[in-house]
C-alpha positions in Angstrom: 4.9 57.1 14.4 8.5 58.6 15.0 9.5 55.2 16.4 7.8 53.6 13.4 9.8 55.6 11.0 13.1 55.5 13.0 13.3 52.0 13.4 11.9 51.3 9.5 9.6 48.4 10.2 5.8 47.6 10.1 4.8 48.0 13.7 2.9 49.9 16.1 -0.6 49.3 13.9 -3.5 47.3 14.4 -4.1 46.1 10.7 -2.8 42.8 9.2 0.5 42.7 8.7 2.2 45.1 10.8 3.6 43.8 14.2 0.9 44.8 16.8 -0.5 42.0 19.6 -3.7 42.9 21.3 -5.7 41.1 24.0 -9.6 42.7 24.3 -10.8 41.5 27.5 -14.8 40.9 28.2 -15.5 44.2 30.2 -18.6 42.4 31.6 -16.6 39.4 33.5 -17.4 39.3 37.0 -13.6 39.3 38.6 -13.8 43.0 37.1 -17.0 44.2 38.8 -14.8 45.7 41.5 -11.9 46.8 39.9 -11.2 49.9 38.6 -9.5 50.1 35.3 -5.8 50.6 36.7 -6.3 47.1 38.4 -7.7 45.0 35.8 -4.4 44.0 34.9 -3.9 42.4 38.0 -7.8 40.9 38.1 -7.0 39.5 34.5 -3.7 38.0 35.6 -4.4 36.7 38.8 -8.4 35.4 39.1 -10.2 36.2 36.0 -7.4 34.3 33.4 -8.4 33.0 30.1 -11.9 32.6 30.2 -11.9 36.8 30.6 -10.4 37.1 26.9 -12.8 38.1 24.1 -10.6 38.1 21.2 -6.8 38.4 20.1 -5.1 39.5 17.5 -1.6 38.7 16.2 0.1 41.0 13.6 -3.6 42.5 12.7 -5.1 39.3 12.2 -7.9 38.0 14.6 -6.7 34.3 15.8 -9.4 34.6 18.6 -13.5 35.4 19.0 -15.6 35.2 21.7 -12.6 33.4 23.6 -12.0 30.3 21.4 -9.3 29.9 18.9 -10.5 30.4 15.4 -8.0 27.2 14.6 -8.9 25.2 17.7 -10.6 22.3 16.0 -7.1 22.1 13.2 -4.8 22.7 16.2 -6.3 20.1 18.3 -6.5 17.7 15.4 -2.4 17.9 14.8 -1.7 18.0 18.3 -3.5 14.5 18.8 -2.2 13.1 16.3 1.1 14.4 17.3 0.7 12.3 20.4 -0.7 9.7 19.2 2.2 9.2 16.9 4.8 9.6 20.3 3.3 6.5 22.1 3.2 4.4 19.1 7.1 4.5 18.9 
């Protein structure tokens, strides 16, 4: 909180709108049967990637559940597009 006040911006919170990023991993992904908690870090990182992710959440908000973008279907829509419109130039 003293850094909170000090520096005199909205962050250190999870609750929209204040500058706070959190990844919640599944707990129950095999690549982190054997590791104790000061390694799953590195078992995130280096085998269990992505698909270990249960949900994120940018500045409070939730952008992902159950490891799938709540946007996906929008974002993939304007990214083909996107490409689409590169290769017909």
């Amino acid at each position: 909180k003293g850094g909170v006040q000090a520096l005199g911006r909205p962050i250190g919170a999870l609750a929209v709108g204040r500058r706070a990023d959190i990844v919640v991993l599944d707990a129950d992904h095999p690549d982190f049967a054997a590791a104790d908690a000061a390694n799953w870090l590195d078992a995130w990182i280096f085998s269990a990637g992505r698909a270990a992710v249960r949900s994120v959440f940018v500045s409070g908000e939730k952008v992902v559940e159950d490891g799938r973008h709540l946007r996906h279907d929008a974002i993939r829509r304007r990214y083909r597009a996107t490409i689409e419109r590169l290769f017909d130039a």
